[in-house]
Structures are given as C-alpha cells and as structure tokens.
N, C-alpha and C positions, 0 to 999 in steps of 0.2 A: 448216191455216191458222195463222198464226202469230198470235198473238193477244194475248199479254204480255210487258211487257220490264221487268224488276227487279219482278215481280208488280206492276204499272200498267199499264192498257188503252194501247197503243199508238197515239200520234198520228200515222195513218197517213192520207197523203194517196192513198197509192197500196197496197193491200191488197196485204199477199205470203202466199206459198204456198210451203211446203215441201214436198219430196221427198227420201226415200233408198232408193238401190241398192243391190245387192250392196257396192258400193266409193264410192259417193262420195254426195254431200248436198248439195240446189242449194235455193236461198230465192231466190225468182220475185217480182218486185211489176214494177210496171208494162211498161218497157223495161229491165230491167235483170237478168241472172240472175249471180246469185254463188254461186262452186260452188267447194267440198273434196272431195278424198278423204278419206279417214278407216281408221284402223284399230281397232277396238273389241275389249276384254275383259271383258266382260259389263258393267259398267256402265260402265269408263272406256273412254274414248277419247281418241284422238287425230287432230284435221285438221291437213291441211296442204292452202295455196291451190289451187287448179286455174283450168284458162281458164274464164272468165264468159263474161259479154257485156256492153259498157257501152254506154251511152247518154248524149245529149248533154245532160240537165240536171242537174243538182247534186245527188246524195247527199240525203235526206231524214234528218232526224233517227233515224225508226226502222229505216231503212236503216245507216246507220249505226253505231247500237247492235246490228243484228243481225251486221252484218258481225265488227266488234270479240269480241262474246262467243262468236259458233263461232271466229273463228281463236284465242282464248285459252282453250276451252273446253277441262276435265278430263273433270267427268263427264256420264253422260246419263242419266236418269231415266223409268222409262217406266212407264204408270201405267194401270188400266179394261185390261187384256188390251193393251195397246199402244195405246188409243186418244186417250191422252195423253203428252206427252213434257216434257222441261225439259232444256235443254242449260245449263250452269249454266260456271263460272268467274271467273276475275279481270276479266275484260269485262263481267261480270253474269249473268243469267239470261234467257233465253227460254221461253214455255209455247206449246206446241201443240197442236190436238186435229184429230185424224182426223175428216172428213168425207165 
C-alpha cells in the first residue's frame, strides 16, 4: 500500500497499491495502473515507462506525485525484512508497507 509521499500521509481520493516482479513495478489506485520496468543493484535502481492503463478522469494529486518520483527515482530502500520500502529521488519520496 502506498501510503506516504515526501513523508506526509497522502491525499488520496482513490487508495493505490503497489506491486513488483521479477522486472517491472506497477502503482494500481482506482482505474488507473502506472507501470516501469526497472533495473536494480542492490539498492539503486533504475525505471524506465512501460504500458499502463489510463482512465478517463484527471490524474489525482497523489497520483501524480507517485508517477513523478518512480520515473526520477535513484534509490530504493527496503526496511522490517522487506516489509517496508521508499523509493526516494528528485521527484520526492514514496513509503510503502507490505500487507
């Protein structure tokens, strides 16, 4: 669950959900899934775009913000055995926690 953006509770009208695979990393909220591949060495990585899905109403603020900080994101932080993450960069920060 995606849950902070620049460590501030996120004003989310529509909750997202993260996932990542072997190769790629999708942030899920209402009608909308925004999805990278990525390449990672041990803490840094690297996304690059892949196909989403978009939907017909407007980009939500934390939609937004989350889009911007994984496509600018450097490093990933992983925290509790992996049960916490931070994707961090020049776009900001993201925190997530496994449920």
């Amino acid at each position: 669950v995606v849950e902070q953006g620049n460590s501030k509770p996120l004003d989310q009208l529509w909750p997202m959900t993260a996932e990542a695979t072997n190769d790629r990393f999708t942030i899920t909220s209402e009608c909308r899934k925004m999805s990278w591949t990525f390449k990672q060495d041990r803490n840094f990585v690297q996304f690059a775009p892949a196909t989403g899905v978009e939907c017909g109403r407007v980009r939500s603020p934390a939609e937004l913000l989350a889009n911007s900080t994984v496509k600018l994101a450097q490093t990933v932080i992983f925290e509790d055995e992996g049960s916490r993450v931070q994707i961090s960069g020049s776009g900001g920060t993201l925190s997530m926690t496994r449920r």
